[in-house]
C-alpha positions in Angstrom: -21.6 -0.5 10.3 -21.8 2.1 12.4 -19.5 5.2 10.7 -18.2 5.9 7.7 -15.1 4.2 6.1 -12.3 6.1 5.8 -9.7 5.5 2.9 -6.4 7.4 2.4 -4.4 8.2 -0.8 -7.6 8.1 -2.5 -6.6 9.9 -5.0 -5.8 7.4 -7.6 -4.9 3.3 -8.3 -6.0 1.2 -5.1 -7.7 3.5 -3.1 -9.9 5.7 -5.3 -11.2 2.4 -7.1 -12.2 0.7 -3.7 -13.9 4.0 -2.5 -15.6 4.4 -5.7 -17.0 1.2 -5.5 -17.7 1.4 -1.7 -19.9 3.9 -2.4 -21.6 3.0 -5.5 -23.1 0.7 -3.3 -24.5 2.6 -0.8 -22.0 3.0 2.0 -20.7 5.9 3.3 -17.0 6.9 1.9 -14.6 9.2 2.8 -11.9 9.5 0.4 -8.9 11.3 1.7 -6.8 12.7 -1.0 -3.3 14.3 -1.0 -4.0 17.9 -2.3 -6.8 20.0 -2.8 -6.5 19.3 -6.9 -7.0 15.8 -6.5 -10.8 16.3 -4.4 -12.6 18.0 -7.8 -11.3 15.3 -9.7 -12.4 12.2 -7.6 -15.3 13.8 -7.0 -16.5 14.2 -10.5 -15.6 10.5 -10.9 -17.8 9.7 -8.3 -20.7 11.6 -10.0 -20.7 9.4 -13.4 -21.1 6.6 -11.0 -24.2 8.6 -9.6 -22.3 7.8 -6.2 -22.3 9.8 -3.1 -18.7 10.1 -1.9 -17.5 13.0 -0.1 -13.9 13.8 -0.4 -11.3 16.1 1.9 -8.3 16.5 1.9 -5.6 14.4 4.0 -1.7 14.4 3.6 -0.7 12.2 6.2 2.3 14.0 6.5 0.3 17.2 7.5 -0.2 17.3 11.3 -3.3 19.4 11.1 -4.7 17.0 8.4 -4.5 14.5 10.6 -6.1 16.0 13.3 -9.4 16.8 11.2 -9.2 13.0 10.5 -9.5 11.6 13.6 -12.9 14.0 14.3 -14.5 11.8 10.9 -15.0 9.0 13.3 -14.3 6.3 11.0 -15.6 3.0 11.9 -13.1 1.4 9.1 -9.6 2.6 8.1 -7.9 1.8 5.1 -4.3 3.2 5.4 -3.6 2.9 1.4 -1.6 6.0 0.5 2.1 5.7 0.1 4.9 6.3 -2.1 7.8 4.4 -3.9 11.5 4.9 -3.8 13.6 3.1 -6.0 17.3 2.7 -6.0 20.2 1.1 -5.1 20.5 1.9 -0.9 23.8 3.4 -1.3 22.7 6.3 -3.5 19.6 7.0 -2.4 19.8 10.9 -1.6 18.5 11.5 2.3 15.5 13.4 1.5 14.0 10.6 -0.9 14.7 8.3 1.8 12.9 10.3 4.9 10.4 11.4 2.4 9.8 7.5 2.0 9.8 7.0 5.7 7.1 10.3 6.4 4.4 8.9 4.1 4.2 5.0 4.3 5.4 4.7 8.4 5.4 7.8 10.5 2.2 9.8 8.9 0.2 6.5 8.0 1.3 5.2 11.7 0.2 9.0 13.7 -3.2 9.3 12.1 -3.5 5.8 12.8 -3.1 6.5 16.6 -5.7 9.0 16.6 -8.1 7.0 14.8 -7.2 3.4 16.9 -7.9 5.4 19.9 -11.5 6.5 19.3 -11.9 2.8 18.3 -11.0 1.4 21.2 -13.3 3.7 23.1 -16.6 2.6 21.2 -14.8 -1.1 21.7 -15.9 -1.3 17.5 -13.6 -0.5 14.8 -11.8 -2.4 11.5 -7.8 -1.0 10.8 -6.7 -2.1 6.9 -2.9 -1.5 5.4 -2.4 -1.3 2.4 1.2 -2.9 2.6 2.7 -4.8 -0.1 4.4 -8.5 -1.4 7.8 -5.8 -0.8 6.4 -6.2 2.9 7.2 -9.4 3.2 10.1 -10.0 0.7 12.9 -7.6 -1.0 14.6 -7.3 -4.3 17.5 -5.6 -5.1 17.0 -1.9 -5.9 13.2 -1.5 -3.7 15.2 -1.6 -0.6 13.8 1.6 0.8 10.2 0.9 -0.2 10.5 -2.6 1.0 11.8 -1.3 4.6 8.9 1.2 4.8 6.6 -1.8 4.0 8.2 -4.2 6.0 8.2 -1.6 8.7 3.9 -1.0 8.2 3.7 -4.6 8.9 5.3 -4.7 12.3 3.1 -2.6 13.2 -0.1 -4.0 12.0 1.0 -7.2 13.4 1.2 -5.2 16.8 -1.8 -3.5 16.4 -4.1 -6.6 15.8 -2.5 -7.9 19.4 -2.8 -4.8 21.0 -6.2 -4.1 19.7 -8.1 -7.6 20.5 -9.1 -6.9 24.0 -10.9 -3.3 22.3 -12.9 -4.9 19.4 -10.9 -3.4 17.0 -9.5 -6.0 14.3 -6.4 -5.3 11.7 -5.6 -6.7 8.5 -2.9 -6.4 5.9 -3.6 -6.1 2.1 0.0 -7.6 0.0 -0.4 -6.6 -3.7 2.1 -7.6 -5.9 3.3 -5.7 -9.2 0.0 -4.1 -10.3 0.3 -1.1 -12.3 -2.3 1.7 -11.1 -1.0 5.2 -11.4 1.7 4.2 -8.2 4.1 1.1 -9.4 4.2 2.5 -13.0 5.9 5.5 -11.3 8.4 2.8 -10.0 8.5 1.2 -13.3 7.6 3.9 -15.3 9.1 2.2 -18.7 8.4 -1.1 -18.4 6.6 -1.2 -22.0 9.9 -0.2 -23.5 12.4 -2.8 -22.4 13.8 -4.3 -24.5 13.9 -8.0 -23.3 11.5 -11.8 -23.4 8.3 -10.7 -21.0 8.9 -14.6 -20.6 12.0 -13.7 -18.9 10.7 -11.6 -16.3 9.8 -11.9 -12.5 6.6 -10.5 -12.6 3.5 -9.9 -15.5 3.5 -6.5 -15.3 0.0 -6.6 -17.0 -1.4 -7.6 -13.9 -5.4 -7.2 -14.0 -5.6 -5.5 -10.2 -9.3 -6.2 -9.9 -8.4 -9.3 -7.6 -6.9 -6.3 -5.2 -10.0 -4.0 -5.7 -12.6 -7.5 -4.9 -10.6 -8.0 -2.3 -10.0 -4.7 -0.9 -13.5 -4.3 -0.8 -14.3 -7.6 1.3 -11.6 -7.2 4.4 -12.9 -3.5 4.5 -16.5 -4.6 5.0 -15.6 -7.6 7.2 -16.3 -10.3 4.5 -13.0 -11.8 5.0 -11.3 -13.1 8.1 -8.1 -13.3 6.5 -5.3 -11.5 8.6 -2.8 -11.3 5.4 -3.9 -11.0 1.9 -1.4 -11.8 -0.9 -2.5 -10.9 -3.8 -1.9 -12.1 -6.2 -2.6 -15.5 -4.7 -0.4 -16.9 -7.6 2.5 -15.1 -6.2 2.4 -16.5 -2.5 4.6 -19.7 -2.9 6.9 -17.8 -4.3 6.6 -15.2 -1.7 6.7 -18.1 1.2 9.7 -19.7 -0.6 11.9 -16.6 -0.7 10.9 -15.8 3.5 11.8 -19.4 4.3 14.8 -19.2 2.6 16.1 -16.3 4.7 16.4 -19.2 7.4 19.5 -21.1 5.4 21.2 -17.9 3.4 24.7 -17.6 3.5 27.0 -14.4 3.4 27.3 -13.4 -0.4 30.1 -14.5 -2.4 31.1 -11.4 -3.4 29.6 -12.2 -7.0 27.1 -10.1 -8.6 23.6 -11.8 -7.6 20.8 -12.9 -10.8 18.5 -10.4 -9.6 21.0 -7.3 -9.6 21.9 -8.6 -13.6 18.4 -8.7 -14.3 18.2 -5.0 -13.2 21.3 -4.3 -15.0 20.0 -5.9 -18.1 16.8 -3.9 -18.3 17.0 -1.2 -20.8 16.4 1.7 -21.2 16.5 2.4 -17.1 19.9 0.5 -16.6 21.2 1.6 -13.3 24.9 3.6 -14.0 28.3 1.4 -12.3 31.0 -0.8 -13.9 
């Protein structure tokens, strides 16, 4: 590997684990982090792992941000930082809903740009997203993450096509419902509901070390794997719920199981009838 790896929203959960561990063993990390506060803090974490990291700042969002990025020449990009919306698509206020759109699609997508460029010139280069199992599937109330998502892996897809010829490869990384400082924002009760854990969807005690393993190995070229569900428990499920797209019929105008479930979660029980 010929430059360093660069890794966004490295600030916490996904990203700063993988760059922590990236450089623990040696190779050279860039973690990009959100705001300033965030670069003392990951740095000192990278100091009890007597690691050498070194940290800047980089909101996607921020034009000039991105600029200074795409002077790193990274030889691997991990496009991990993102936010979550949740709420029913009918309420959700405009600004929430761009503010979704800014950070997972159109900032991850223009410092991508820059970045895919300078790849393609050295003909060398290895493009991660950090998507999501939303990516590929939606539940009721996650429809604006779920279209950012969905959205990051039409580009990917792209990307890897438009990419070959360069020697530039592109990857997706699908985590389900780990909790890691960004789905517990989403969820940010889940320990006080009041229902069966048997009952639910998803173990939201998820250990997201498989993620992190993984993570690790598609960004260092150990794994081939275009797509990466995780966890792999979750991808017949995931298959089964795409495939059925293919036979769906218009709704019967009855309240769907999912929407129920939602409404039957307390304390965060959406308001309506």
């Amino acid at each position: 590997m010929t430059g360093p790896i660069l890794i966004t929203g490295a600030g916490s959960g996904f990203g700063k684990e993988v760059a922590l561990r990236l450089a623990s063993a040696g190779h050279e990390v860039i973690a990009g982090v959100e705001i300033i506060a965030q670069v003392s803090a990951v740095r000192a974490a990278a100091r009890e792992r007597g690691a050498e990291l070194r940290v800047e700042k980089l909101d996607v969002t921020d034009p000039g941000d991105r600029e200074n990025a795409w002077s790193w020449e990274a030889e691997v990009l991990l496009n991990n930082a993102g936010v979550s919306e949740g709420g029913a698509t009918a309420d959700l206020p405009e600004e929430r809903l761009r503010r979704q759109f800014e950070v997972n699609v159109f900032g991850t997508v223009l410092l991508t740009q820059g970045i895919a460029r300078r790849m393609a010139a050295r003909r060398s280069g290895r493009i991660v997203f950090m998507s999501s199992v939303a990516g590929l599937t939606v539940d009721p109330f996650t429809g604006a993450y779920a279209a950012s998502k969905h959205a990051v892996e039409a580009f990917a897809d792209a990307l890897d096509q438009e990419l070959a010829e360069f020697g530039v490869t592109v990857a997706t990384i699908n985590p389900g419902p780990f909790l890691t400082g960004f789905n517990d924002t989403m969820f940010e009760t889940w320990k006080e509901w009041r229902d069966n854990p048997a009952d639910r969807l998803f173990d939201y005690e998820y250990d997201p070390e498989p993620v992190h393993r993984r993570t690790v190995q598609v960004l260092l070229g150990e794994d081939r794997r275009y797509r990466h569900l995780l966890p792999a428990e979750m991808e017949p499920q995931a298959r089964a719920q795409v495939d059925g797209q293919w036979d769906r019929q218009l709704n019967d105008g009855r309240r769907p199981a999912l929407v129920q479930k939602a409404y039957d979660i307390a304390p965060g029980t959406p308001v309506g009838p």
